[in-house]
N, C-alpha and C positions, 0 to 999 in steps of 0.2 A: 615459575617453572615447575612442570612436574615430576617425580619421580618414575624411573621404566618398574613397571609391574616384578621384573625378572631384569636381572643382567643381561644386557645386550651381546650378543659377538664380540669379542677385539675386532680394532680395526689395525692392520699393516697396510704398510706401502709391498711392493710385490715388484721385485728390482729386475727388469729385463735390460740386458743389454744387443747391440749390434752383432749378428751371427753366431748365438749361443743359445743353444737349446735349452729352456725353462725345465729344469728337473724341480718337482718341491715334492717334500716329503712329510707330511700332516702324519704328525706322530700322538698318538692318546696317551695323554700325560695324566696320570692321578690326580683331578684336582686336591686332594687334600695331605698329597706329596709334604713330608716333614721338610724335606730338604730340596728348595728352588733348587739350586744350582744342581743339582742331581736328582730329577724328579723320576718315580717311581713310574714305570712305561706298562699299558693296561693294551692287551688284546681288543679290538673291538670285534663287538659283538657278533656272532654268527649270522649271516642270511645281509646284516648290510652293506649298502653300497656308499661311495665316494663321487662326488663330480666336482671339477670347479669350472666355476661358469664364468663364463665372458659377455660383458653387456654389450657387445660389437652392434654396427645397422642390424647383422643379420646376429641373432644371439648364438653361442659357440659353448658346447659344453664335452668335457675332456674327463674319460671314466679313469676314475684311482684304483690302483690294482693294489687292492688292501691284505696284508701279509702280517698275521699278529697284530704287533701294533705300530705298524708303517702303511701310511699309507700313498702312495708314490704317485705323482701324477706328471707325465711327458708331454710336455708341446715342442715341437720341432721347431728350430729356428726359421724355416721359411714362414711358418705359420708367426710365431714371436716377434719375426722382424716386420710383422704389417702391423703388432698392435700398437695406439697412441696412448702418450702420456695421458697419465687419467682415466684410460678404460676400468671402469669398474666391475671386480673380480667378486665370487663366493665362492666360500668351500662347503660342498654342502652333503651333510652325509643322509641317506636314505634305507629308512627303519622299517621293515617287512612288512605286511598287512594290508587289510583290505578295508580303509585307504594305507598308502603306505605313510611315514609320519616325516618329512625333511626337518632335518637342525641348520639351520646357518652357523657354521663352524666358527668360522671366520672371513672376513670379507676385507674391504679396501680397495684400491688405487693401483692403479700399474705403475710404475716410476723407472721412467726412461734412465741408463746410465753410458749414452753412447758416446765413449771418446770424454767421458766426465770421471773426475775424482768422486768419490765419497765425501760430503761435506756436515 
């Protein structure tokens, strides 16, 4: 096996349930935060953009309304309640210029929780 050049993305599961609107909120956290459990919250940067994407037949991408260092992103429950288990997600932020420059934030899995406990 080989080594990734750079660390890759985390990967989450990305929990939707039955008639409930997906709010997530992609917070920029200091990687070099002293203290996990209360990491030190960093503005992002001026001029960029937020989306997360959806690998649907038809691909679905949903703009983050970025505010400091939040950045929020809404899918309506009509839209959440057609996606399947497994759809695969990115959160991808987009860095000004000509070209512009995309980071894969974070990616992963949709995971159904309809009418299911947490296990």
């Amino acid at each position: 096996m080989t080594t990734p050049l750079f660390n890759p993305p985390p990967v989450h599961a990305l929990p939707v349930s039955w008639h409930g609107d997906l709010v997530i909120n992609f917070e920029n956290v200091d990687p070099n935060s002293a203290d996990p459990e209360n990491p030190t919250l960093l503005d992002y940067d001026a001029g960029v953009t937020g989306y997360l994407d959806l690998r649907t037949s038809t691909p679905q991408r949903f703009p983050a309304d970025i505010t400091g260092s939040n950045a929020v992103v809404r899918i309506e429950s009509e839209v959440a309640d057609e996606l399947n288990n497994g759809t695969l997600y990115a959160f991808i932020l987009s860095y000004p210029g000509s070209p512009t420059t995309e980071i894969v934030v974070v990616n992963g899995k949709i995971q159904r929780f309809d009418g299911q406990a947490v296990t």
